[in-house]
N, C-alpha and C positions, 0 to 999 in steps of 0.2 A: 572651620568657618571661613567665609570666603565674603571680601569689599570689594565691590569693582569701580577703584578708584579712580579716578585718571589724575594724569600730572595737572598739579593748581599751578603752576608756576610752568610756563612751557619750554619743552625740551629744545637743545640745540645738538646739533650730528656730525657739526665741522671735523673734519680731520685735521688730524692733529699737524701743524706746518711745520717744517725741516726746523730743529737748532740749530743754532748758530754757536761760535763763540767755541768754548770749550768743548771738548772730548765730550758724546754722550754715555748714559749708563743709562741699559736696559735692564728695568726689573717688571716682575708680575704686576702690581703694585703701583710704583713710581716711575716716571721718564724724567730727567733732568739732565743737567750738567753735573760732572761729579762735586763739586762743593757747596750742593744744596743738598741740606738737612732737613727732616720735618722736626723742628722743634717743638712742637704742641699736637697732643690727637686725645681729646676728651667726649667721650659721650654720654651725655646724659638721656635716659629713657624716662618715661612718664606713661601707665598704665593708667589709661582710660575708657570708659564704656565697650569694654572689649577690642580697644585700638591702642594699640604703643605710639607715641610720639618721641623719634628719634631725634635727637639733635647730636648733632658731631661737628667740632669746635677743632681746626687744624693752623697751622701756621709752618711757614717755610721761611727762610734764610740763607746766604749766602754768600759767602767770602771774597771773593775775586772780583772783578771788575766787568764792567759789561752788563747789557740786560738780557734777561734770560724769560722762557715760560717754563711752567712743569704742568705734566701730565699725569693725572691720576683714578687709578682706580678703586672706588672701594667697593668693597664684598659687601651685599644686603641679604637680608632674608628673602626669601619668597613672598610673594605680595607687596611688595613694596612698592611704593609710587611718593613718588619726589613732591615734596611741598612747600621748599622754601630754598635760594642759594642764594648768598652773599660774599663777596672780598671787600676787605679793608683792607688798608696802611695807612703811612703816617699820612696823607693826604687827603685822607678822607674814603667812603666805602659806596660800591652799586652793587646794585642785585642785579640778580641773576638777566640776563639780555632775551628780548624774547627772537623768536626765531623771524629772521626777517623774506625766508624763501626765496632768497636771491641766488644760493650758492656761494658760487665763486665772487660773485660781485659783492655781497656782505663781508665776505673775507677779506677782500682788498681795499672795501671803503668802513667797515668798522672795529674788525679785530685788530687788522693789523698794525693801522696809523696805532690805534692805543697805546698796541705791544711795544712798541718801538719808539712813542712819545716818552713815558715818564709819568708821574701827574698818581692821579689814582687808577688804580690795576682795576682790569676788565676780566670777564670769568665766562665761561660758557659750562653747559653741565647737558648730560645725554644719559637716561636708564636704558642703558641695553644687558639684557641677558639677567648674569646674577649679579651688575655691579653697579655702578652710579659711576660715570664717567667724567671728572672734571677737567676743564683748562683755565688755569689762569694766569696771569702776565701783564704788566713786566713785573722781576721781580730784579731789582737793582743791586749793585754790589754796598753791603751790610748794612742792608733792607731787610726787612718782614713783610710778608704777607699775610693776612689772616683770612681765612674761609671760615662758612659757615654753610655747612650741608643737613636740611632737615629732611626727613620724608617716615611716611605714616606706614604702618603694617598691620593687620588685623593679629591678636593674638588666639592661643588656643585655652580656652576653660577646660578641663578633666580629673574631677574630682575635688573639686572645689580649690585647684589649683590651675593658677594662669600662668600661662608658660611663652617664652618668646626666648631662641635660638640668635645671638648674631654668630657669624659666619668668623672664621681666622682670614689678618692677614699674611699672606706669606711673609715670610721673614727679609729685612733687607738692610744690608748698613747704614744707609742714611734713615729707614724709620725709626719711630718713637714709639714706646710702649703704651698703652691705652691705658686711660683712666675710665673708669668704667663708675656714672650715677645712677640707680633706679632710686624713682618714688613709685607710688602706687593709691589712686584716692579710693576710700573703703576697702583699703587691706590690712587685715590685720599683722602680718609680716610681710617683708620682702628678703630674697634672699638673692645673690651673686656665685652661681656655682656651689649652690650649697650651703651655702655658710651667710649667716645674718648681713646685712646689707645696710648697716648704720653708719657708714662711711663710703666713702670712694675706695674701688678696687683696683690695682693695677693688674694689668692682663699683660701676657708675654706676645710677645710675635709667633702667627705661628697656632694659637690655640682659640679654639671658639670660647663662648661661653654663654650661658644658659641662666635668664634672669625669671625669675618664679615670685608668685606674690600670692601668698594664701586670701582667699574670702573668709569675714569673719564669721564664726558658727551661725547657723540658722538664720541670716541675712539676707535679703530678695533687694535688687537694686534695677532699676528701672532707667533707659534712654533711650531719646527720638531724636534723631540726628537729622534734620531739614537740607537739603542740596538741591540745588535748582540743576536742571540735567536739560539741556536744551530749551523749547520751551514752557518746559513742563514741571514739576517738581514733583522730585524724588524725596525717599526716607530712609531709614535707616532705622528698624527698632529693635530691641533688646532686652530680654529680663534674664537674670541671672541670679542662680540662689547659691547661699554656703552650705557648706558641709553640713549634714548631721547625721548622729550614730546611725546603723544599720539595724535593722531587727531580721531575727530570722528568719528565712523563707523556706516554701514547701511547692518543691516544683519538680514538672516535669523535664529531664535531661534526655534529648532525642537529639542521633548522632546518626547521622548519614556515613554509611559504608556503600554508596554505592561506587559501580566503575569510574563515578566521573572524578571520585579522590585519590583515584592514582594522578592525577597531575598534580596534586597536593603532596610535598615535601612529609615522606614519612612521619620524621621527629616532633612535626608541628601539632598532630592532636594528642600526641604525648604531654608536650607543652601545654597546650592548651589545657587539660586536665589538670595538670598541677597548677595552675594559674587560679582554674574555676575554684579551685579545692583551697588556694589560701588568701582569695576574695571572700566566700561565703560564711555567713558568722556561725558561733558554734551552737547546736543545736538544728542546725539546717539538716532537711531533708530533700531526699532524690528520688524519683522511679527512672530506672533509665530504659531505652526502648532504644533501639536497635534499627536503622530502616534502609530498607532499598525498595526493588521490586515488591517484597514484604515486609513485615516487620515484627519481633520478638524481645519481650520485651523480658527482661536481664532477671526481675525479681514482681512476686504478686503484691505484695505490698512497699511502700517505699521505706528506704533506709537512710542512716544519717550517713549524711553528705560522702566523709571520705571515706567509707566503708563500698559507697556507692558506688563511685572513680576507682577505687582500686580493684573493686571485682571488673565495670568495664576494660580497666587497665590489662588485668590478666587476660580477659575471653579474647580482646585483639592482638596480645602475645602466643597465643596459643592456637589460634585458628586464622581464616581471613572471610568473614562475613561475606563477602561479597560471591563468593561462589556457593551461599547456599541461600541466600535472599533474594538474588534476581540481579539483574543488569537494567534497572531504571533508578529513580530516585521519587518513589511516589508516598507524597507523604497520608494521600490516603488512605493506606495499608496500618498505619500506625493510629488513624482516626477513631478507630473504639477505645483506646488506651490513652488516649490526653482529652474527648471530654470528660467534662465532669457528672459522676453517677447520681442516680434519685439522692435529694439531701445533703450532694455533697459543694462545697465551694469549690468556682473553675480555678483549677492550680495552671500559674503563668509555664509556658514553655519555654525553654532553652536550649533548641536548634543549632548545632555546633554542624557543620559542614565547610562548602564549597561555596554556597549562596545562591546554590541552582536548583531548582526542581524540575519535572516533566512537565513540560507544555500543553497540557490537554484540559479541555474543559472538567474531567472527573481531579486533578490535581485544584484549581481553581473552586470548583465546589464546595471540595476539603479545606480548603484554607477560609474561606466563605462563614462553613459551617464552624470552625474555632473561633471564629468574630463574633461570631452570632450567639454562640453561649458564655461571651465575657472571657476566653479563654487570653491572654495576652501573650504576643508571639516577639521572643528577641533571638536575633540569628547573629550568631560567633562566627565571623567568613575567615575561616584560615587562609582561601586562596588570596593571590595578588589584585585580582580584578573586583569588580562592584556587583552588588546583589546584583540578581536578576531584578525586572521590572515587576513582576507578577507576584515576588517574594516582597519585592520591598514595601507593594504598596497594601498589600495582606499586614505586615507588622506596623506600616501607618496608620490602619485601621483600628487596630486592635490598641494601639496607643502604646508599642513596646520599643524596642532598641532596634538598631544592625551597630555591629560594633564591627570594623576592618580591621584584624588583628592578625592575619597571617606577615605582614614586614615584619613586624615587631616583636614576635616570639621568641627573637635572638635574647631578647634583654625581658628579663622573667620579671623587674621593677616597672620596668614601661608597659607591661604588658597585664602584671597587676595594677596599674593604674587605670590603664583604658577601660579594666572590666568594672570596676569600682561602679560605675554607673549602673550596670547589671542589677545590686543589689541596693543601689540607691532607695530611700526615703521617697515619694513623691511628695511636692511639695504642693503644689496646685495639681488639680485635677485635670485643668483643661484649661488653656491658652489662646485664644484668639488673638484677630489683629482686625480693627475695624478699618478699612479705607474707601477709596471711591467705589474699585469694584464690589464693594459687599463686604461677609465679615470671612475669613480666611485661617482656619484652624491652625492652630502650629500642635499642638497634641500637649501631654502632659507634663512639668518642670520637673524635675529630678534636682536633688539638693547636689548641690556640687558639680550644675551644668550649667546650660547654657541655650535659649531659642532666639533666633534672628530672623528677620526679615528682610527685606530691601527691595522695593520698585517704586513705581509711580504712585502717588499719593493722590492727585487732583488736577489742577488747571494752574497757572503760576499761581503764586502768593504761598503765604507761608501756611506749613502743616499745623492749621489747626485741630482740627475734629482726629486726628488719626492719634490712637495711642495703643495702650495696653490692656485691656480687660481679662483680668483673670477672676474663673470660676469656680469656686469649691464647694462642694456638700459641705453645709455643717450639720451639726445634730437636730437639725429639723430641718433639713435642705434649703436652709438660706444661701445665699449667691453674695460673694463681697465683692465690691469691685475696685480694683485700681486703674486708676488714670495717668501714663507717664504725662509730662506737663513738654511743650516743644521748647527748647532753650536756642535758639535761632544759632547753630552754629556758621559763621560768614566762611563757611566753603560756597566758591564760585567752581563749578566742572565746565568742562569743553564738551565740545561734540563727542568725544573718543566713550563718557560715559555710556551717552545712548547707543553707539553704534554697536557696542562690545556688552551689552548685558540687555537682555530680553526681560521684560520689567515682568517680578513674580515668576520666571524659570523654576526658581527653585522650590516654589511650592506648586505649580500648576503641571509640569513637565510628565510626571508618574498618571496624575491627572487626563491630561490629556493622550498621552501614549494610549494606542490600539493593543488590548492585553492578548490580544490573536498572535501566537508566537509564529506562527505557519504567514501574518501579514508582517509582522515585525520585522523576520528573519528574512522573508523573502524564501522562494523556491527556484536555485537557481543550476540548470544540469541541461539536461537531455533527454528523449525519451529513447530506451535499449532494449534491443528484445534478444532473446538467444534460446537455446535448450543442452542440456546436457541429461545425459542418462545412471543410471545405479544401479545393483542388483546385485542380491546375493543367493547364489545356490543353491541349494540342500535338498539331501535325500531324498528325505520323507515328505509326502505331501504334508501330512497334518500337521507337522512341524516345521514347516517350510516358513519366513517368512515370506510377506507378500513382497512381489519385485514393485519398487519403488521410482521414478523418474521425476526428474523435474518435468512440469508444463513446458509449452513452445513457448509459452507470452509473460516472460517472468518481466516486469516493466521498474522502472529506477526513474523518478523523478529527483534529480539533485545531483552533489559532488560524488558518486561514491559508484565506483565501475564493477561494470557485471560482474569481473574476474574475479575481482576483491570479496563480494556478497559470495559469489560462488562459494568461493573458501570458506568461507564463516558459516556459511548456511550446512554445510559437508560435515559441520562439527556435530549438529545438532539429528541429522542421516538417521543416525541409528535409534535416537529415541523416538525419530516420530514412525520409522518401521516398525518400533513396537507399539506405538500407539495401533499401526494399521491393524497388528497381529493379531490382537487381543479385540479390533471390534471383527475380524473378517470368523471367527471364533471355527476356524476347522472348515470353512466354503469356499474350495476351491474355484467357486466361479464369482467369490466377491471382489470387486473392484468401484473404486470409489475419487471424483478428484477431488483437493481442495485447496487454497489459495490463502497464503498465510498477508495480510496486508499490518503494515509494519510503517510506523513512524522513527527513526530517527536525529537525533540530535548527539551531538561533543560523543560521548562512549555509549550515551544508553541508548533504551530502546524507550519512547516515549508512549507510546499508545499499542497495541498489540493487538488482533480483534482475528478470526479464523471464517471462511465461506467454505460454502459448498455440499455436498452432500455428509450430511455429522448426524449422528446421533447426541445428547449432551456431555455422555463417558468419554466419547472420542476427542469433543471438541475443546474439555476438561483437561486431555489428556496433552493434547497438541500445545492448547497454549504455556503445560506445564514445560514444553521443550522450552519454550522462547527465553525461561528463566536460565538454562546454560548457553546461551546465544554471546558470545563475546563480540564488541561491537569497536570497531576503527574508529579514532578519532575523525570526524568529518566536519568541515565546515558548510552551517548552517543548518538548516534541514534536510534528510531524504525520504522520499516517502519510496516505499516498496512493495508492489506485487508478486509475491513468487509461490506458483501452483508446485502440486504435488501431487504424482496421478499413481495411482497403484493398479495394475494388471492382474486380472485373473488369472489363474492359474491355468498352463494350458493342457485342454485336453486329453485323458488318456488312450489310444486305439488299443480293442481286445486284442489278447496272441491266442493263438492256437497251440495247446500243448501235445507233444507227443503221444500215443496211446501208453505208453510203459510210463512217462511221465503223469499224466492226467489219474492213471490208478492208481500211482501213490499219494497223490494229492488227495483225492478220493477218499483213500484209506483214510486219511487223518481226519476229514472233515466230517 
């Protein structure tokens, strides 16, 4: 889940000015003089409508004489965006100073007199990177200062558990060890590293820690968060349901072997399989189906679950699919074997790969055609990177999952978590968001997840009309409706909102994308033309094959150089000379050209299609070559023309035989 919050409270960048006074000590951490201590580091968390509110409660002190500043760093999570700073002492407390864009001249006429008066301490604060950067000062000798550093972070819902990571600080003699508080509203537990959270926890230096809050069972909780974003107003809404059991499911398990999962880390669809196999509850069934260029499918009827995984387990220890399926990844080879037959109910698919398919309009069809018969599509991405576009927006349709679980395979509990969704309950059927622009699908709840929104709502004033409506069959297809209600949260945003988040990105973006992967990608090369020749030998005419050449005008639009295709194509030589063999059938004067035109993409071959003078056996035959074609990783697309001319066989001139020779010839015949 992702807030694009900006700092409520605006940031300051000063650098930090030379100490005085005492020796300094440089740590990760802290800058001071050495006889300042942090004697206080508390923080308390508070899980709300899918946002932690952080507050971290610090105090420093210090022995010897003189006034001093300290510099500090703290470690934050990702997303974080600063919302509140404050220093006390005995003198009384200011917040946080706003940025006066002076530079040097703010430094000289307001930090510094501060620093150097006495009176009440002055603070400056800066998020850069992964930390929250404070100054503050003076800090007098056996004086206190106290801070207070709050800032917000979206948390992550998965499996009906809410999870928020803070980071370690490095270890340092003058820090203090953290007292660590979570609350949590509508959780039924909260937990600190695991363990019940009915007190304060101390945390060592040095170790992160992982704060978790369960949703209570079968729970649906609903907020619209109202922010004025320039001058316009924004929202923020949210329904989120709890846990509940799983029932068994009966689905299709389709696992891509093609070229393009060699840059997939071997060990990971290993994982990934025993992952599937102790997510799914018992009684579960599987058909699994096999696919690249084509697809074969493991068993005729399905089987229970781990009987499933373990026979796919053996066939990919034992063989490597991808040299007898093809060098693509087309899922419409596997299209007769996951719809569903006369009579039967459409079984959900479960797409374990890379997140890639072949870019072509007959891929797109396929996926089309699974939406169309109720078939629902969730894709397991072992790899590092994000679905394709074409893939994702096929399983937005269909109303199924993508789960990104290739990082996470290391850890078999985190990676049973992520899948936990997979066999989720839904809870509502269907999700929308009504706003200015219309009404805007978020797709189906899942018990133990989570759907968000976030852009522009209207014109200023507060979000009224905008909520939640969710829709369910019931047993006579009534529709129930809930309405979140707006509770005016006073977030004020800056300019930085709008300028950094495109309102509705994240649901209109797949949307809007050109699903043409050849417009997408871009074609970007050279045009190359060359020829090279081949040919093999032999005796006999009728068992001769035919001599073979490449065309003059073999053409490469893209990254990928003649020399390179030369090579690769040289592999494939000898089957399509038998393809010629077998149509030239013993005619020495046949000859024939034709032009294999070839799309391109990461290892596969995306589109394949044969011209020229064919018969349908030949042209059956030719494209069966294209299936042992190993293809270079290439970036973007290449499209390929490369001909193939075959020569008649030449001519034979009569001899004249001897008259002693000719009689015995004679004789015989």
């Amino acid at each position: 889940m992702r807030l694009p919050l900006s700092v409520l409270f605006c940031v300051l960048g000063a650098a930090l000015s030379p100490l005085s006074g005492a020796a300094q000590r440089q740590a990760s951490v802290m800058v001071a003089p050495e006889d300042v201590r942090e004697t206080l580091h508390e923080v308390s968390v508070v899980f709300r409508d899918g946002l932690a509110t952080v507050t971290v409660d610090m105090s420093f002190a210090r022995s010897e004489s003189g006034l001093s500043q300290v510099f500090y760093r703290l470690p934050v999570p990702e997303g974080a965006e600063l919302s509140a700073f404050r220093v006390c002492n005995d003198h009384g407390c200011r917040r946080g100073l706003p940025d006066s864009g002076a530079g040097e001249a703010y430094e000289l006429s307001v930090y510094a007199p501060a620093s150097r008066g006495g009176g009440m301490p002055i603070g400056t604060v800066a998020r850069t990177g992964a930390t929250i950067d404070l100054r503050v000062a003076p800090l007098g000798p056996r004086e206190s200062v106290r801070v207070q550093v709050e800032y917000l972070v979206p948390t992550e819902l998965t499996g009906g558990v809410e999870r928020l990571d803070l980071p370690a600080r490095e270890p340092g003699p003058a820090l203090r060890r953290a007292t660590v508080r979570l609350t949590a509203s509508g959780s039924a537990t909260v937990r600190i590293d695991g363990q019940a959270a009915r007190v304060a926890r101390t945390i060592e230096l040095g170790r992160a820690v992982r704060l978790e809050a369960s949703l209570a069972v079968a729970s649906v909780t609903r907020s619209v968060i109202s922010v004025r974003c320039g001058d316009a107003e924004c929202g923020r809404i949210r329904i989120a349901a709890g846990p509940r059991a799983a029932a068994p499911v009966s689905a299709s398990l389709l696992i891509d072997v093609s070229p393009s999962m060699i840059d997939v880390p071997p060990a990971r669809l290993g994982a990934a399989l025993r992952a599937i196999a102790a997510v799914l509850p018992p009684t579960s069934t599987l058909r699994t189906v096999l696919f690249a260029r084509h697809a074969r499918s493991l068993g005729p009827d399905p089987e229970p679950a781990r009987a499933a995984l373990d026979h796919v387990a053996r066939v990919l220890r034992e063989s490597r699919p991808e040299s007898w399926l093809g060098p693509s990844t087309r899922i419409q080879s596997a299209l007769p074997m996951l719809l569903p037959q006369r009579g039967e109910r459409a079984r959900p698919v479960i797409l374990v790969g890379d997140g890639t398919v072949s870019g072509n309009p007959e891929t797109w069809a396929a996926l089309r055609t699974l939406v169309a018969s109720g078939v629902q599509i969730t894709v397991i991405n072992l790899a590092d990177g994000p679905v394709e576009a074409l893939l994702a927006e096929a399983v937005r349709r269909s109303g199924g999952l993508v789960v990104d679980l290739g990082p996470h395979l290391d850890d078999p509990a985190e990676a049973r978590r992520r899948l936990a969704a997979v066999v989720a309950p839904i809870v509502v059927a269907n999700v929308w968001v009504e706003a200015e622009a219309g009404r805007i699908p978020l797709g189906p709840l899942r018990s133990g997840e989570e759907l968000t929104w976030e852009g522009r709502t209207g014109p200023a004033g507060p979000v009224l009309d905008a909520g939640i409506r969710t829709a369910a069959r019931g047993p006579r297809g009534a529709q129930g409706v809930l309405r979140a209600q707006v509770r005016g949260l006073a977030l004020r945003l800056g300019s930085q909102f709008s300028d950094a988040f495109v309102p509705g990105d994240t649901l209109t973006a797949v949307q809007a994308r050109d699903l043409s992967l050849v417009r997408k990608r871009g074609v970007v090369g050279v045009m190359r033309q060359g020829r090279s020749g081949a040919g093999l030998p032999a005796p006999d005419l009728r068992a001769r094959m035919p001599r073979l050449r490449c065309g003059c005008h073999i053409r490469i639009t893209g990254a990928l150089s003649r020399e390179v295709l030369a090579r690769r194509m040289q592999t494939v030589e000898p089957r399509v000379r038998g393809c010629f063999h077998r149509a030239r059938r013993g005619r020495p004067d046949y000859q024939a050209r034709v032009t294999f035109h070839l799309a391109l993409a990461g290892r596969e071959v995306e589109s394949a299609r044969v011209s020229g003078e064919l018969t349908p056996d030949l042209e059956a035959c030719l494209l069966s070559a294209v299936d042992h074609l190993e293809i270079p990783r290439t970036p973007g697309r290449v499209l390929v023309n490369y001909p193939f001319v075959t020569e008649a066989a030449p001519r034979t001139e009569p001899m004249s035989l001897p008259d002693d020779v000719a009689t015995v010839v004679d004789a015989l015949f």
